[in-house]
mmCIF file of the C-alpha atoms, coordinates in Angstrom:
data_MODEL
# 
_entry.id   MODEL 
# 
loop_
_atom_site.group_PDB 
_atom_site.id 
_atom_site.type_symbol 
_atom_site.label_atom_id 
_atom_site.label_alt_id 
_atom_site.label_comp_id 
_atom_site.label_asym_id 
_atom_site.label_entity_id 
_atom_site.label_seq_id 
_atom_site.pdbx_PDB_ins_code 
_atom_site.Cartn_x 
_atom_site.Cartn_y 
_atom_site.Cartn_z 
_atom_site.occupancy 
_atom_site.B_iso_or_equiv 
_atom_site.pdbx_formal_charge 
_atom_site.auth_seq_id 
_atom_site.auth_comp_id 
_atom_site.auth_asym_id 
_atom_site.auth_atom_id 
_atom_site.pdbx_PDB_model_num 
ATOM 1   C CA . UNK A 1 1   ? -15.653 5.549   6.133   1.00 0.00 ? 1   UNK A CA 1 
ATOM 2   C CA . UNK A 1 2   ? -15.359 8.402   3.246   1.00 0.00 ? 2   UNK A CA 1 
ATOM 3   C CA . UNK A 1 3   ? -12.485 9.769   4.956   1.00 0.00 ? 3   UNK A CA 1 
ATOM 4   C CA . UNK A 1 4   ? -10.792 6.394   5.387   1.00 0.00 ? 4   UNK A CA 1 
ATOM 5   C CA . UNK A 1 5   ? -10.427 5.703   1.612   1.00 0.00 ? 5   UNK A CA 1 
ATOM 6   C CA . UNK A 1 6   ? -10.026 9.250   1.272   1.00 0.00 ? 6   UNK A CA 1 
ATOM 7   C CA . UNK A 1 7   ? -6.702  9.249   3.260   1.00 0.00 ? 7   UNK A CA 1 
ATOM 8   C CA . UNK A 1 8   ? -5.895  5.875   1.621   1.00 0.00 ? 8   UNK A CA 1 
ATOM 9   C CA . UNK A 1 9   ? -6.332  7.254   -1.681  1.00 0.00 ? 9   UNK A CA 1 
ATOM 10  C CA . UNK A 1 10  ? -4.287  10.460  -0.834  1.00 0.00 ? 10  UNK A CA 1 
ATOM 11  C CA . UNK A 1 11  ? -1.803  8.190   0.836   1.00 0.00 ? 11  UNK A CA 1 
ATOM 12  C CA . UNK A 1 12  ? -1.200  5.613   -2.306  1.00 0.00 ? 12  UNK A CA 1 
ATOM 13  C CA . UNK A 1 13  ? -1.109  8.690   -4.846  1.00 0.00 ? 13  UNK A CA 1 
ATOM 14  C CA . UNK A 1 14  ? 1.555   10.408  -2.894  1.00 0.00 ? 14  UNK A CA 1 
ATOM 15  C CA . UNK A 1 15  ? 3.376   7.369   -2.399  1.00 0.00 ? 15  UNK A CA 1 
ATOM 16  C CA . UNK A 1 16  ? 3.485   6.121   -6.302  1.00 0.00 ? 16  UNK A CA 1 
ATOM 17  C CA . UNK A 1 17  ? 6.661   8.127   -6.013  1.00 0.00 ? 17  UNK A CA 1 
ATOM 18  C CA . UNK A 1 18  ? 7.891   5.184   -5.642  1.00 0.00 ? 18  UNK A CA 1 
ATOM 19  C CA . UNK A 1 19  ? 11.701  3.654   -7.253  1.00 0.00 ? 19  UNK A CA 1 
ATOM 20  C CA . UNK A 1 20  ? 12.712  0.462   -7.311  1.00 0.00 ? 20  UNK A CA 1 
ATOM 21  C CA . UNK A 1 21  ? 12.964  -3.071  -7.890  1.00 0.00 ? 21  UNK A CA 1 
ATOM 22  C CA . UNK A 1 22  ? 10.740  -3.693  -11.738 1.00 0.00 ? 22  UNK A CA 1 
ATOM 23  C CA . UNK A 1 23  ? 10.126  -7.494  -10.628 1.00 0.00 ? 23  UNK A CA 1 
ATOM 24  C CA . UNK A 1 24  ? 9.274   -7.295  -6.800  1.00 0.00 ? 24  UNK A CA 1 
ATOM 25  C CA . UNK A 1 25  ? 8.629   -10.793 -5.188  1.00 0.00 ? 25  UNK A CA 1 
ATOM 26  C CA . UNK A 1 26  ? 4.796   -11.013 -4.971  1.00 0.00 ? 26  UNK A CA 1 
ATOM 27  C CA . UNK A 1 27  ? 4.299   -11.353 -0.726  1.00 0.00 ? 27  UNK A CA 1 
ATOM 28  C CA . UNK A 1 28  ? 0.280   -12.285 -1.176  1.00 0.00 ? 28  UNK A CA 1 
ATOM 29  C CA . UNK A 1 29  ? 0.466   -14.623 -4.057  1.00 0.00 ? 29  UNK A CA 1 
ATOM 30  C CA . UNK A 1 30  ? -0.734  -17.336 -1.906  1.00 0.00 ? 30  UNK A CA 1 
ATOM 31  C CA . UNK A 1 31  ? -3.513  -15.307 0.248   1.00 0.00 ? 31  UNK A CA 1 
ATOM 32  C CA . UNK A 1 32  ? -5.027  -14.008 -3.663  1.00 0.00 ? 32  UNK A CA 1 
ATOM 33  C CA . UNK A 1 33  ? -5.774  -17.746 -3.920  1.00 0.00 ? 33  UNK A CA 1 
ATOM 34  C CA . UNK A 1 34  ? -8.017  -17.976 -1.201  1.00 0.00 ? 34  UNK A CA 1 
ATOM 35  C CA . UNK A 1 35  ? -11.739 -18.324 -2.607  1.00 0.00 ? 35  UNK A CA 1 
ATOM 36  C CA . UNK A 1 36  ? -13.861 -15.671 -1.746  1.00 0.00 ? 36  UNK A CA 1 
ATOM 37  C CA . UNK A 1 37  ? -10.603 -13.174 -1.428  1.00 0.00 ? 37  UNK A CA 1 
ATOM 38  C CA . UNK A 1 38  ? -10.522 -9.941  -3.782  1.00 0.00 ? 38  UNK A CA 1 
ATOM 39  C CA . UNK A 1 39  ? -7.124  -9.462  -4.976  1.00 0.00 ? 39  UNK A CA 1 
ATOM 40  C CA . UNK A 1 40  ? -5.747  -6.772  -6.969  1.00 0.00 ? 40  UNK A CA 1 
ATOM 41  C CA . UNK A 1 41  ? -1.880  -7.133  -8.497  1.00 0.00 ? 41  UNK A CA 1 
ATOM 42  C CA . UNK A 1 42  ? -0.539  -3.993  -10.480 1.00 0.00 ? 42  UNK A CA 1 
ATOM 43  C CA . UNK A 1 43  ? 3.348   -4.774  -11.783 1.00 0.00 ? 43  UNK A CA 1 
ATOM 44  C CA . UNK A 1 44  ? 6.034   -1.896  -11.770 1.00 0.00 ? 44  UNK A CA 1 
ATOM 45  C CA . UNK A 1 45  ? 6.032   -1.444  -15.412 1.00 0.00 ? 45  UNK A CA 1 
ATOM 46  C CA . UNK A 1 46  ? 2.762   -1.014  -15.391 1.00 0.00 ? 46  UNK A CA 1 
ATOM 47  C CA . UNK A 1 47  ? 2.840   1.699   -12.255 1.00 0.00 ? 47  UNK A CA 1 
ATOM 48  C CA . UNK A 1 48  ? 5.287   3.180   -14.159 1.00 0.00 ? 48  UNK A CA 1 
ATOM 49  C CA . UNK A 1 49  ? 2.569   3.759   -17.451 1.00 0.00 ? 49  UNK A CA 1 
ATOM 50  C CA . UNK A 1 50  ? 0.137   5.403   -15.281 1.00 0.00 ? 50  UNK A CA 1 
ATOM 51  C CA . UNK A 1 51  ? 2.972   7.700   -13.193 1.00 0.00 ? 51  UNK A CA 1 
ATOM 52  C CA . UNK A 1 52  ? 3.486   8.649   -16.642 1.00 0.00 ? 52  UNK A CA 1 
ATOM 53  C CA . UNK A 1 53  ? 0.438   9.563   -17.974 1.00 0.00 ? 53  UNK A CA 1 
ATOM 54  C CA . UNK A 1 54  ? -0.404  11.140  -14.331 1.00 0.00 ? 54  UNK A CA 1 
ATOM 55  C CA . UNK A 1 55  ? 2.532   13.835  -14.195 1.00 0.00 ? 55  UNK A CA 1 
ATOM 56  C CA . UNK A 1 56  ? 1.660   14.681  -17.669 1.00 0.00 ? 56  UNK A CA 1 
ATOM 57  C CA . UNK A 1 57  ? -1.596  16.003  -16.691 1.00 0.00 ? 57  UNK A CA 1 
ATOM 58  C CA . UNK A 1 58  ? -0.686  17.999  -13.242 1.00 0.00 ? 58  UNK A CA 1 
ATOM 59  C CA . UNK A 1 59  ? 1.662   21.078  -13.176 1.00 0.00 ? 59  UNK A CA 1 
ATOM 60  C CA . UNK A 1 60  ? 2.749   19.896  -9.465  1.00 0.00 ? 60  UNK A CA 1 
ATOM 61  C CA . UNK A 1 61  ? 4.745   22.892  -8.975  1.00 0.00 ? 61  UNK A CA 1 
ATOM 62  C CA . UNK A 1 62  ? 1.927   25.640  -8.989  1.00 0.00 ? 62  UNK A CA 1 
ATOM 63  C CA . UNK A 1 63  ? -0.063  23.488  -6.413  1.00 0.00 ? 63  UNK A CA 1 
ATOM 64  C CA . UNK A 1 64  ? 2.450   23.969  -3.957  1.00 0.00 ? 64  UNK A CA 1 
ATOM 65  C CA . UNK A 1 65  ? 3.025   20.165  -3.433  1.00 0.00 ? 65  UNK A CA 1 
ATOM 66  C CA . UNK A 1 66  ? 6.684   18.180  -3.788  1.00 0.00 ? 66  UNK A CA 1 
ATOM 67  C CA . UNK A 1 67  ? 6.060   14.665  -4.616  1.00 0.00 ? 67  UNK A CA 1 
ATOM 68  C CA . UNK A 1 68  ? 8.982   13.322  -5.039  1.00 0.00 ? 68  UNK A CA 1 
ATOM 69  C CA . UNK A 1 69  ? 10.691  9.525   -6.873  1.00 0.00 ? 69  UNK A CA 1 
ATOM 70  C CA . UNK A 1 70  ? 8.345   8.912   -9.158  1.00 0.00 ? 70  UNK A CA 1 
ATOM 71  C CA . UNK A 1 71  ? 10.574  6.722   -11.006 1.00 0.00 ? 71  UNK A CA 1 
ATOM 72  C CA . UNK A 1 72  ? 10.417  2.890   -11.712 1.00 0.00 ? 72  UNK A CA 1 
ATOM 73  C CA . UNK A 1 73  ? 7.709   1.519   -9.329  1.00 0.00 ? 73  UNK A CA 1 
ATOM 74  C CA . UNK A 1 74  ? 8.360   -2.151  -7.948  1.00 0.00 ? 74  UNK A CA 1 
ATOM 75  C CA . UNK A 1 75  ? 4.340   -2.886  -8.032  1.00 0.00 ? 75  UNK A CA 1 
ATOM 76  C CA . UNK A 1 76  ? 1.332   -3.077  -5.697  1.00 0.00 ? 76  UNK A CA 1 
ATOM 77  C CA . UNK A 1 77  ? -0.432  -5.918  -4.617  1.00 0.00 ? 77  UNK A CA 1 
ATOM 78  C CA . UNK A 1 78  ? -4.031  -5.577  -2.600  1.00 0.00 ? 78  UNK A CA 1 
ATOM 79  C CA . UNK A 1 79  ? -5.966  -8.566  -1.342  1.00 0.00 ? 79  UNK A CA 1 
ATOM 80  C CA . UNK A 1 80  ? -9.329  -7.538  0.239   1.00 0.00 ? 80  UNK A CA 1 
ATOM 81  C CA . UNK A 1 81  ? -11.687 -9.921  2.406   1.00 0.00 ? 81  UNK A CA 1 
ATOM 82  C CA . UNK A 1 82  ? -15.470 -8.680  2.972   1.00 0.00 ? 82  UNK A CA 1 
ATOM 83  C CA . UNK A 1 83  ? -16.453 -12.098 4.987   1.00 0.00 ? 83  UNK A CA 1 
ATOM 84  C CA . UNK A 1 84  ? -15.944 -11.997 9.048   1.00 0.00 ? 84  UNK A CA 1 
ATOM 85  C CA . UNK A 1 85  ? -13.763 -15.639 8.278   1.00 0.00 ? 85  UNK A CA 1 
ATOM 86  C CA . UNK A 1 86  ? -11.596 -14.483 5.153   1.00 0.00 ? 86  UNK A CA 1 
ATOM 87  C CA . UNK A 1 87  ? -10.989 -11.143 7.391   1.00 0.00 ? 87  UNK A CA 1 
ATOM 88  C CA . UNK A 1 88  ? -9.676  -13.433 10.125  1.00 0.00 ? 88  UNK A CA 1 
ATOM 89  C CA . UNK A 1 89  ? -7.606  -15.401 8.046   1.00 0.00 ? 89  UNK A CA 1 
ATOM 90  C CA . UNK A 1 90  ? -6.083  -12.473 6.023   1.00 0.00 ? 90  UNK A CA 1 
ATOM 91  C CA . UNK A 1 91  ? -5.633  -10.677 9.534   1.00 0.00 ? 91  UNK A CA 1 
ATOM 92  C CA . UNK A 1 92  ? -3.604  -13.482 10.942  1.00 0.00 ? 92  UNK A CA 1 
ATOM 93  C CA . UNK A 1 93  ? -2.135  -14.080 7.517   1.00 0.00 ? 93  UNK A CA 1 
ATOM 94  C CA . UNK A 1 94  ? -1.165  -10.067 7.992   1.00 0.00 ? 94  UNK A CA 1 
ATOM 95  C CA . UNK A 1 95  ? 0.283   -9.793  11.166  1.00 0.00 ? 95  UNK A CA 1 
ATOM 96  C CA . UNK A 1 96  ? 2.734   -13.369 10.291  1.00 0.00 ? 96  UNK A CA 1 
ATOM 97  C CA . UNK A 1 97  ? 3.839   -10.830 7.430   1.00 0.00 ? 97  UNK A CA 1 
ATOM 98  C CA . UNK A 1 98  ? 4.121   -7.901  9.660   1.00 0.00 ? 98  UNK A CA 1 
ATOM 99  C CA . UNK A 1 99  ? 6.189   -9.499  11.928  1.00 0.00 ? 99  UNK A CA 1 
ATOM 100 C CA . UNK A 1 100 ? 8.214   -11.244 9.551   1.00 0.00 ? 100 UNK A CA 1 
ATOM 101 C CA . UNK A 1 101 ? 9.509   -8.245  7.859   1.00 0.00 ? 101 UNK A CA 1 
ATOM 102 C CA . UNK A 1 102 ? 9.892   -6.515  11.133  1.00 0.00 ? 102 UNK A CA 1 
ATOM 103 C CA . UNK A 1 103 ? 8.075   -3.590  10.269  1.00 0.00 ? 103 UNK A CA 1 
ATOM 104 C CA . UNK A 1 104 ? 7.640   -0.303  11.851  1.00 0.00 ? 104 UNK A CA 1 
ATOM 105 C CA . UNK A 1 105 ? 4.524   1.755   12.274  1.00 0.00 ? 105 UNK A CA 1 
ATOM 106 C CA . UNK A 1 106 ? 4.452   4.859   10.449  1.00 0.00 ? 106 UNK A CA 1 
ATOM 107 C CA . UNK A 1 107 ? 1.148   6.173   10.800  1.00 0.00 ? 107 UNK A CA 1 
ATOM 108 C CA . UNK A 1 108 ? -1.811  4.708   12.984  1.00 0.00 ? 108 UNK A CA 1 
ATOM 109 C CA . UNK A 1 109 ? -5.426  6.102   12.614  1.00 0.00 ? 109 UNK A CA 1 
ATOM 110 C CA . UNK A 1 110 ? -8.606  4.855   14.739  1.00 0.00 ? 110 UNK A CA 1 
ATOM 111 C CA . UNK A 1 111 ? -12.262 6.315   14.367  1.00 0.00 ? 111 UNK A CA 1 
ATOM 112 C CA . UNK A 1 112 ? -15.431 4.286   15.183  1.00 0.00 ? 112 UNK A CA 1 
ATOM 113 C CA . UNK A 1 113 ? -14.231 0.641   15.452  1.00 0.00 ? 113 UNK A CA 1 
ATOM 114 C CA . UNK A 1 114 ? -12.309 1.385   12.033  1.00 0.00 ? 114 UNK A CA 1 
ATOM 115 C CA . UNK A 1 115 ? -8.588  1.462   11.597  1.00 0.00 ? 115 UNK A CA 1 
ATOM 116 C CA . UNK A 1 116 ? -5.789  2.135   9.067   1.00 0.00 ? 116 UNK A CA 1 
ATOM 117 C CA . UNK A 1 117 ? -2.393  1.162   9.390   1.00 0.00 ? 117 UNK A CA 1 
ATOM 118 C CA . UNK A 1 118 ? 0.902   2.111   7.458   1.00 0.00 ? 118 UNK A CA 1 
ATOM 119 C CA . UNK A 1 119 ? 3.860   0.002   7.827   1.00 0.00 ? 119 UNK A CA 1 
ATOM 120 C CA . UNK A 1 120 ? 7.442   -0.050  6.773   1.00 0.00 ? 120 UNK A CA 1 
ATOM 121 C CA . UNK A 1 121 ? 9.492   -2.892  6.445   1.00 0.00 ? 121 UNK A CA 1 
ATOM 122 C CA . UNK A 1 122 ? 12.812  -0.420  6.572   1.00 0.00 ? 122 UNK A CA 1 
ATOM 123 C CA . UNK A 1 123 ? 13.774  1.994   8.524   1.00 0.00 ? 123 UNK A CA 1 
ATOM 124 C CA . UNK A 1 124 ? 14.337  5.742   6.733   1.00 0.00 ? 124 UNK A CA 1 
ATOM 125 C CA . UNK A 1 125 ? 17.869  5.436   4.877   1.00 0.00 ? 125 UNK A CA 1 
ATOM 126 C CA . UNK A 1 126 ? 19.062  8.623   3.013   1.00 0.00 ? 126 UNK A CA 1 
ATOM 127 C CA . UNK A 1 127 ? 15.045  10.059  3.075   1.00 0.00 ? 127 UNK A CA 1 
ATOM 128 C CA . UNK A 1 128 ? 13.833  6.704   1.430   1.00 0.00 ? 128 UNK A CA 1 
ATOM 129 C CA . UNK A 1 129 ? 11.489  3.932   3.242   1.00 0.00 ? 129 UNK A CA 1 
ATOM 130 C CA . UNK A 1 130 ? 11.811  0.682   1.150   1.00 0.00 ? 130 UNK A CA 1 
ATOM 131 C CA . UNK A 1 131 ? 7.808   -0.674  0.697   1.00 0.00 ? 131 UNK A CA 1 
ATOM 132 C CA . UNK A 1 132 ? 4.852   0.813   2.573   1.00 0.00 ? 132 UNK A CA 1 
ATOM 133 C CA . UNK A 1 133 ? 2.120   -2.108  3.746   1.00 0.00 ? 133 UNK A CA 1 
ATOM 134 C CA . UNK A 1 134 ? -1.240  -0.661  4.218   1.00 0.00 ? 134 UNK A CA 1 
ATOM 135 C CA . UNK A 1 135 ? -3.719  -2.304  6.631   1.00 0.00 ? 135 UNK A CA 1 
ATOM 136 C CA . UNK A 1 136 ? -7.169  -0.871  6.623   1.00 0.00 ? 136 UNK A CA 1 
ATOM 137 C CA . UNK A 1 137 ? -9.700  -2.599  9.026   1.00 0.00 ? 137 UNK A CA 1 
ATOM 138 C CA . UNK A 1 138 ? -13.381 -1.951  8.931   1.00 0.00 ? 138 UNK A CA 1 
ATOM 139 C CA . UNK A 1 139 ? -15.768 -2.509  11.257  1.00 0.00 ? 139 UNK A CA 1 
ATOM 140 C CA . UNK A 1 140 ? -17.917 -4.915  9.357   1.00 0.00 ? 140 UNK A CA 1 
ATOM 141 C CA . UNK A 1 141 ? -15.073 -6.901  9.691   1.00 0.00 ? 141 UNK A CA 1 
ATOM 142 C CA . UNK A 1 142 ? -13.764 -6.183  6.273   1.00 0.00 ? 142 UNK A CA 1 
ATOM 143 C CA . UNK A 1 143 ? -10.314 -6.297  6.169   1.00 0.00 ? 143 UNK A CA 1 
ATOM 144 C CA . UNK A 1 144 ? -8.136  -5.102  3.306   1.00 0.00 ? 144 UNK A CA 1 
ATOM 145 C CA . UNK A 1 145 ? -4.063  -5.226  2.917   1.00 0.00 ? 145 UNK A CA 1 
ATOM 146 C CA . UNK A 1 146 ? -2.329  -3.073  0.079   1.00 0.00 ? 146 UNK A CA 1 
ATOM 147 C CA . UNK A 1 147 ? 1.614   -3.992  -0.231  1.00 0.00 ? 147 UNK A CA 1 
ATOM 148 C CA . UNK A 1 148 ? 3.779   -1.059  -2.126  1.00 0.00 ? 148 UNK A CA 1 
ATOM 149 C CA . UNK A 1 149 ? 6.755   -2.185  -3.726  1.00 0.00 ? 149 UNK A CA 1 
ATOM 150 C CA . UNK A 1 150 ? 9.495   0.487   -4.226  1.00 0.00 ? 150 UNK A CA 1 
ATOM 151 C CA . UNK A 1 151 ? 11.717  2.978   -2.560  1.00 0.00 ? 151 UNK A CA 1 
ATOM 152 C CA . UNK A 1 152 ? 9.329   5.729   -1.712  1.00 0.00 ? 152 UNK A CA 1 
ATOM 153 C CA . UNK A 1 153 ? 11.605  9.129   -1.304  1.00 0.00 ? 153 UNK A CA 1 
ATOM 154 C CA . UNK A 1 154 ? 10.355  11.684  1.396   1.00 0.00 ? 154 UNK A CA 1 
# 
């Protein structure tokens, strides 16, 4: 489970090289309502502080590492259910979402009963995916989705 959230946390830090739109709809404004859901709601501007204050403290270039569009962030919003019922719900909840923004699967990972998912809503345009959707399944039926707003640039 370490290396899940240690390829989800790897993932969202390379893709807050994110640009685009400051006041992003919110997509799980009505599932962070839910009692007994965890949700999480960060707003570009405030992405944008923390991008900030993050490239001031790493010298990317001497690592060897090109992260690139770190520039206006549209936000991230994370809703998280730990209950086998709210996982359901959120999962169903999920894949209306998925569908309805036609995503496509950009990376799939399975170990032990335990998935994550990374989804884009666009296809690649000029080396930039609009929005990333995260989907990380666990097998105590947690269930967590993480929406990036933004034009990430690969």
């Amino acid at each position: 489970m370490k290396r899940i959230y240690t390829f989800l946390a790897a993932i969202i830090l390379a893709v807050t090289g994110l640009s685009a739109q400051t006041n992003a709809t919110r997509v799980f404004a009505d599932l962070a309502k839910i009692k007994g859901i965890t949700s999480v709601y960060v707003s570009g501007p405030m992405m944008k502080l923390g991008l900030s204050k993050l490239s001031d403290n790493i010298d990317i270039d001497n690592m060897g590492v090109a992260i690139k569009g770190i520039k206006n962030p549209g936000g991230l919003e994370l809703v998280n259910a730990e209950k086998p019922e709210l996982a359901s719900r959120l999962k169903t909840a999920a894949a209306g979402i998925l569908k309805g923004k036609n995503t496509t699967v950009l990376v799939e990972t399975k170990e032990d009963g335990e998935s994550v998912n990374i989804f884009s809503p666009s296809k690649l345009d000029n080396n930039v995916i609009r929005d990333l959707i995260i989907e990380v399944s666990e097998k105590d039926n947690e269930y967590t989705l993480i929406y990036i707003h933004g034009d990430i640039e690969i």
